[in-house]
C-alpha positions as CSV (number, residue, x, y, z in Angstrom):
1,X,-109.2,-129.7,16.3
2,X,-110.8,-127.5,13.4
3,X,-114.2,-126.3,13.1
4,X,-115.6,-124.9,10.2
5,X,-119.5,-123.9,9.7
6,X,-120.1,-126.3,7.0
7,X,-118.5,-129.5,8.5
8,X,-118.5,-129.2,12.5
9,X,-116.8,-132.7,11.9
10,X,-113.7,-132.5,14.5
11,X,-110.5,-133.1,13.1
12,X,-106.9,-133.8,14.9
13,X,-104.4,-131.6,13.6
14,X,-101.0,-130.4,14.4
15,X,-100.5,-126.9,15.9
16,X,-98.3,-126.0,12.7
17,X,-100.7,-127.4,10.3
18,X,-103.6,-125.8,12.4
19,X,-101.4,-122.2,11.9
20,X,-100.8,-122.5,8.5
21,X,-104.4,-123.2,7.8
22,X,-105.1,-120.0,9.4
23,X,-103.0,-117.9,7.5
24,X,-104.3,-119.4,4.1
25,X,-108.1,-118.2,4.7
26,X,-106.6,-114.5,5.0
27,X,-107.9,-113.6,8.2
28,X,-107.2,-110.0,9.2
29,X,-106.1,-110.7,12.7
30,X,-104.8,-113.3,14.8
31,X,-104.1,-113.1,18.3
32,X,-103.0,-116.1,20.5
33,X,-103.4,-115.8,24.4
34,X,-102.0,-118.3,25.9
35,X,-102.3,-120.0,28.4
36,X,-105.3,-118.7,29.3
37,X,-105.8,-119.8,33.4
38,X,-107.4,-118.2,36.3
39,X,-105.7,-115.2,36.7
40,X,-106.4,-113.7,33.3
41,X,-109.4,-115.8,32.3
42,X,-111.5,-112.3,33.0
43,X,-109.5,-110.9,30.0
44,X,-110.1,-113.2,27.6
45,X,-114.1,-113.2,28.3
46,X,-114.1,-109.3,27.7
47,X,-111.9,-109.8,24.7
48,X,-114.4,-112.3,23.2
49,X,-117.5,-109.7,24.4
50,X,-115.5,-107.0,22.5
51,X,-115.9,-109.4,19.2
52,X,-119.3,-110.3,20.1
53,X,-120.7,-106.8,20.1
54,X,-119.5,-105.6,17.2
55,X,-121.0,-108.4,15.3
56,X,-117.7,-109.2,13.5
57,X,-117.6,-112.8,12.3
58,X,-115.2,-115.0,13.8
59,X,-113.1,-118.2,15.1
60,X,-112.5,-119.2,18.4
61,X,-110.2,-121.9,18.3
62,X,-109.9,-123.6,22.0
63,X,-106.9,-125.9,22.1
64,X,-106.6,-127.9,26.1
C-alpha cells in the first residue's frame, strides 16, 4: 500500500514495484527493519522519535 500527501488513496502494490518506486523519488536513505515484533518494537519507536525530532520529512511505510 502507497501513501502519498496529495492522494491518501490506498493502492495494492507489489513489494518490488513498491522498492523501485522508492528509489525513483531519490530519497537519501532507506532503511528496512524487518520484522519488526515484540522484542525489538522499542527500537523502532526510538528510531521513528529520532526522525520526529529533527523535523526531517519523511515516509513510514508499514507493510503487515
Amino acid at each position: 500500500m502507497l501513501f502519498t500527501k496529495k492522494n491518501n488513496k490506498v493502492i495494492k502494490i507489489a513489494k518490488n514495484d513498491l522498492i523501485k518506486s522508492i528509489k525513483d523519488t531519490g530519497a537519501i536513505a532507506i532503511h528496512f527493519m524487518e520484522p519488526v515484533d515484540n522484542s525489538n518494537v522499542r527500537i523502532a519507536k526510538q528510531e521513528l522519535d529520532k526522525l520526529v525530532r529533527s523535523k526531517k520529512d519523511f515516509t513510514l511505510i508499514i507493510i503487515e
